[in-house]
N, C-alpha and C positions, 0 to 999 in steps of 0.2 A: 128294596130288594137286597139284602144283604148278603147270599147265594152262600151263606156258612148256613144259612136257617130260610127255611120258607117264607117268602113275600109279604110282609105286615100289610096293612090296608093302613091308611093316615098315621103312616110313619115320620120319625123325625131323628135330625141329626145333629147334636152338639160339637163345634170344632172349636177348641181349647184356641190361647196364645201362638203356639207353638206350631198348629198346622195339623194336627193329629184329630183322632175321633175321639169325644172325650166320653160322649154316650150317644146310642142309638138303640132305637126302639119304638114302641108303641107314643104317640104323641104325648099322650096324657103320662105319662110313665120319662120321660122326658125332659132333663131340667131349663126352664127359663128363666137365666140371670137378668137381672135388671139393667147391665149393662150390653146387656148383648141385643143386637139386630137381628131381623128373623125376618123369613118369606114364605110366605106361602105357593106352593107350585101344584096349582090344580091340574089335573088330568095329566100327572107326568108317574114316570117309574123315575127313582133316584136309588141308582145300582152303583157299582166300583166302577172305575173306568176301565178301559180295555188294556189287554197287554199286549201286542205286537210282537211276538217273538223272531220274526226275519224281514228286517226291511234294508231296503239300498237306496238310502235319504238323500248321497250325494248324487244320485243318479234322477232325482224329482227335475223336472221340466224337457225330458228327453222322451215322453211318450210318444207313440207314433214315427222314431226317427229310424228306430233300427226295426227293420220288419220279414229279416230272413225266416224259412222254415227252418234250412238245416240248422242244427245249434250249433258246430265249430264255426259257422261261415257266420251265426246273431254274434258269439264273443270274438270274432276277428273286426266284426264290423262295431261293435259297441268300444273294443278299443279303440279306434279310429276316432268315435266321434268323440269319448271322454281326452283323448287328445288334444284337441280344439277346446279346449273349456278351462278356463285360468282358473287357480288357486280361488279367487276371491268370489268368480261366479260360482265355483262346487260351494262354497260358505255359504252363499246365499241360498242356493238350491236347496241345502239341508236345513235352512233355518224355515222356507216356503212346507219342505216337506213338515218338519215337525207340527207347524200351525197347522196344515191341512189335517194330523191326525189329531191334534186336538179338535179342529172342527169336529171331526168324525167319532167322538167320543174314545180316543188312544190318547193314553195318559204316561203310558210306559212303550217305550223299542228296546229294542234289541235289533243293534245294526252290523252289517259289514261291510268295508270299504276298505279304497287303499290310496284313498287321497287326504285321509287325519282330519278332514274340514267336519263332520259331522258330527264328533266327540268334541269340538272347538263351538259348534254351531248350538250344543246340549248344553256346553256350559257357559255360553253366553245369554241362553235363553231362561236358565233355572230349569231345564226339564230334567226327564229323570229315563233313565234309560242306560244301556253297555253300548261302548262300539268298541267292535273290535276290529284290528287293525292287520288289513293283511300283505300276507308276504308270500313270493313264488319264486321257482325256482326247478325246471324238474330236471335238470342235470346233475348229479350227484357231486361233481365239481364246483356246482353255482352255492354249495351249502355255506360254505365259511363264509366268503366275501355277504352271502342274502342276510347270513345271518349278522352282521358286523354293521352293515347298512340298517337293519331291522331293529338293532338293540338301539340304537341312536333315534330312529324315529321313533322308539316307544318310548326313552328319555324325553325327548320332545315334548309328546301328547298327555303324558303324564301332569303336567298342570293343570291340565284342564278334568283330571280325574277328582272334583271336587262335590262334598255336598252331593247328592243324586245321581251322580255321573261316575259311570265305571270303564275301566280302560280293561279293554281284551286281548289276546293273540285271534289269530286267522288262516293258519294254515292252509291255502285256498280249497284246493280240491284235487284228488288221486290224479288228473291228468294235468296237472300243474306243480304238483310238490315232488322231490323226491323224496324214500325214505330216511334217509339219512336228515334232511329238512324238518321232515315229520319229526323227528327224535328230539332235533335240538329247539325244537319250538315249543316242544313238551316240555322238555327239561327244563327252557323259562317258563310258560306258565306257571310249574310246578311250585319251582325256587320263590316264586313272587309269590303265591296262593292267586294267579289270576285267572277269568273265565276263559273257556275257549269254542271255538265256533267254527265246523267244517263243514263244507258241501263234500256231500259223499251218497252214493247209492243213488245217483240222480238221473244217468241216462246208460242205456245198453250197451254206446263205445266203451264208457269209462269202463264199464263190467268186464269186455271182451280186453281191453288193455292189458286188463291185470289176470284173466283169466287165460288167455292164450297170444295174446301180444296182437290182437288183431282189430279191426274198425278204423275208424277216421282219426282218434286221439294216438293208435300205434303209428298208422301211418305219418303223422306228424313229427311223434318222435325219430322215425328213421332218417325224415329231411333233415333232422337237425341231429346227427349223431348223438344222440339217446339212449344209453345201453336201456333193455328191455328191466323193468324194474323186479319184476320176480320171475323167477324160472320154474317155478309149479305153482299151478295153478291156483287163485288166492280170492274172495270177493273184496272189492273194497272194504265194508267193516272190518273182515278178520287183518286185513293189511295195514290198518288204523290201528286196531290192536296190537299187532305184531310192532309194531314202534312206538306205542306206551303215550297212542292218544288217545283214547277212551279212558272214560272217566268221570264221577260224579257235577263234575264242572265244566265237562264237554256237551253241546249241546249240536247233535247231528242233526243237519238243514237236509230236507226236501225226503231222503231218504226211501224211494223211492223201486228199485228192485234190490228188495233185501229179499232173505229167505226165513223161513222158520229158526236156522241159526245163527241166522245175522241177528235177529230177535234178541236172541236166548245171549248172546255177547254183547248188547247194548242193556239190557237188563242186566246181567252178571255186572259188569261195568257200572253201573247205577247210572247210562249217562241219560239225557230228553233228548226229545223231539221235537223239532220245529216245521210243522206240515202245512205247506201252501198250496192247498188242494187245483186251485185255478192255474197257479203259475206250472204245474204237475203237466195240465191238460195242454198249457200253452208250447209248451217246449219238447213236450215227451209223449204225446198224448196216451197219458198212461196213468194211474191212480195207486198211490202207495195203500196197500192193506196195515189201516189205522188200525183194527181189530187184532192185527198182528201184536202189536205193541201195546193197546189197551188190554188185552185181555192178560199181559205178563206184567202189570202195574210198574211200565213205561210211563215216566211224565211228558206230558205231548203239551206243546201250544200251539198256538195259529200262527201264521204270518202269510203278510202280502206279497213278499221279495219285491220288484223293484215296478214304477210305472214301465220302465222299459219293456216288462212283459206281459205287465196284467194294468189295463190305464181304464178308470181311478183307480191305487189302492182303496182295496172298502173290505174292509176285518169280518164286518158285517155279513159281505159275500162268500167268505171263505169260510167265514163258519155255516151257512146255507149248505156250500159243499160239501161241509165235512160230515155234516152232521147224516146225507144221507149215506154216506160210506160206513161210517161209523152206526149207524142204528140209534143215535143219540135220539132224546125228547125232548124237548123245549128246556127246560132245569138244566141237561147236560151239556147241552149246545150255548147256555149262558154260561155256564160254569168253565169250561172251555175258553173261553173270549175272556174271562177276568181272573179267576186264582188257578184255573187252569196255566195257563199263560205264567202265571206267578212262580208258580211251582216248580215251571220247567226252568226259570231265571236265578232258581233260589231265591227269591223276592218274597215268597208267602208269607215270611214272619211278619212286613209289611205292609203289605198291598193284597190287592187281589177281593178282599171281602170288608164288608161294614162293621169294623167290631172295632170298640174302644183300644187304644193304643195306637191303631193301625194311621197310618196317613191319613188324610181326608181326599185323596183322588176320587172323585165322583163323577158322574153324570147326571143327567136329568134329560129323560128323552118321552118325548110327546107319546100319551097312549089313547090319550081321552077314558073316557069311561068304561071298565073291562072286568070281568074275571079272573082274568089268562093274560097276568100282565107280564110271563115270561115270553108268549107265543104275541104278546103284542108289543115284544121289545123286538123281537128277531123280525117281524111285520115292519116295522117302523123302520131301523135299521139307522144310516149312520144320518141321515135326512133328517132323522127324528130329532138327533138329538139337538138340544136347545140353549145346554149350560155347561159347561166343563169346567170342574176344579182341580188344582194340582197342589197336594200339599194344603189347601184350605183359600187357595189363592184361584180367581179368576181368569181362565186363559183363554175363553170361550164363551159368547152372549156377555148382554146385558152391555153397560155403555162404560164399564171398567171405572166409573166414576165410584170415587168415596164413598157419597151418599146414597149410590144407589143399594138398595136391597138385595140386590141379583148376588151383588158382591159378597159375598162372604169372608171379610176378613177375618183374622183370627179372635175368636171373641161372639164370632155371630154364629145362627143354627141355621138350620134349613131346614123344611117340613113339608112332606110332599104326602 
């Protein structure tokens, strides 16, 4: 399933030295070097792997801990518990998450966090994915010191931006940032060329915040002397804009009450969307209009956000979601999950699809015998899947041994 082009039937895939696709196509059509190993994988689809576009890897083993309705009282209580949790357990936690999305056929994140352990946790493991690393601050006063503290730990994390691994900003979100924060967070991204990654447009306080100073996020700010952040009325997007964080490498999380103009400025802007249709229902019980943003050739991907909301993460599930908001079909609800996903990462020249050059992140998930091997990959789901490559390399099934077949190291093909 190469999702550039229609489902071949006894397809096949060559991966080079290198870890890349060297060719892919019809079997027979297909080269068989004499050095290379080869398997055969009956009654499977071998499609790109998944791209995750919003997860919270360091927050993997806290399912079930925080379990408020209101959402100020889930993030007053989810700080509490990340409290309690040493440097070394969030490492762990992000290294447990990662493997579990490679179980689950996710070959590519996009994370946010503000403990650095999960961009340490990616390049420890060879995966491939951004975290981006966040910073808070909603007093206009807290800007200098946030920022002076924030430029040191992105020096820090910076090492571990190697090979696969991308280092981001994080501006948290309109009832945590001020503008002035916003500004100078932009202004680094900019000066570096780095990615960036907001929650924004995600529940009706943040809205009324900035809209007339009022809900549960105003009332917060007035406990803690807070001047009110704008004085005529503003949505979150245009307020994002209004301090020069939109943008082709801005990628807006959850986004959730926008408007037809919030649209028309994330479009204008060139920035994605990262839409977690489940975590939407769990926090907000509310569904963002995908069709808003498809229909103005918005780059959208999936993502889980965190177990703490939605336990398991399963990609698989959210694109089920999304797809009936969306009006999608089987092809578009897979395209979605893989160069969909890409595209919103800037990743597509990469990943995302089966086509010579590109990486060899693959999957291989159980169909058995079918027609409708798109509608029997979204059937099957993350359960299915059986093999995960990254790079050309094993990170899922098979006994990771040398000799085994399963393995495809570089040099070998696979033919499903």
């Amino acid at each position: 399933m190469p999702v550039s082009s229609p489902p071949v039937a006894d397809g096949a895939i060559l991966i080079d030295e290198q870890g890349h696709i060297a060719e892919a196509g019809p079997d027979d059509q297909v080269s068989r070097p004499t050095e290379s190993l080869h398997r055969h994988l009956d009654g499977a689809a071998l499609m790109p792997g998944l791209v995750n576009t919003h997860t919270h890897l360091e927050l993997t083993g806290f399912a079930g801990q925080v379990e408020d309705d209101d959402f100020r009282a889930w993030i007053n209580h989810l700080i509490r518990v990340k409290a309690a949790r040493s440097d070394e357990a969030f490492f762990v936690a992000a290294q447990d998450g990662i493997r579990a999305g490679w179980r689950s056929g996710v070959t590519t994140v996009c994370d946010t966090g503000s403990t650095g352990q999960v961009i340490a946790a990616l390049h420890t493991l060879g995966a491939s994915g951004a975290a981006h690393h966040e910073v808070f601050g909603a007093h206009p006063d807290e800007c200098v010191p946030a920022m002076k503290a924030y430029s040191c730990d992105l020096d820090r994390l910076a090492r571990h931006a190697t090979g696969r691994v991308q280092l981001g900003l994080s501006p948290h979100a309109p009832y945590t940032v001020s503008g002035a924060l916003y500004r100078a967070a932009s202004d680094l991204a900019r000066s570096h060329g780095a990615p960036m990654a907001v929650h924004v447009a995600v529940g009706a306080d943040e809205s009324a915040l900035l809209r007339d100073f009022t809900g549960t996020f105003a009332d917060a700010w007035r406990e803690r002397a807070i001047p009110r952040p704008s004085h005529d009325a503003v949505s979150p997007i245009a307020w994002l804009e209004r301090h020069g964080v939109l943008g082709p490498r801005t990628l807006c999380i959850h986004v959730i009450h926008a408007t037809d103009a919030d649209a028309e400025l994330i479009a204008r802007n060139r920035c994605a969307v990262a839409h977690c249709p489940r975590s939407n229902r769990r926090h907000h019980a509310a569904d963002a209009r995908v069709r808003r943003f498809l229909d103005r050739g918005i780059r959208l991907g999936l993502g889980t956000d965190s177990e703490v909301s939605v336990a398991p993460p399963d990609l698989f599930a959210e694109a089920r979601a999304a797809r009936l908001l969306a009006g999608w079909d089987a092809a578009a609800t897979v395209r979605a999950l893989t160069v969909g996903g890409a595209e919103a990462l800037g990743l597509d020249s990469t990943i995302g699809t089966l086509e010579k050059g590109k990486w060899a992140d693959l999957i291989a998930v159980g169909v058995g015998e079918t027609t409708d091997p798109e509608e029997a990959v979204l059937s099957a789901g993350g359960g299915g899947v059986f093999g995960t490559w990254l790079g050309g390399r094993l990170v899922h099934g098979g006994s990771r041994d040398d000799d085994d077949p399963l393995n495809p190291r570089p040099g070998r093909d696979i033919r499903a």
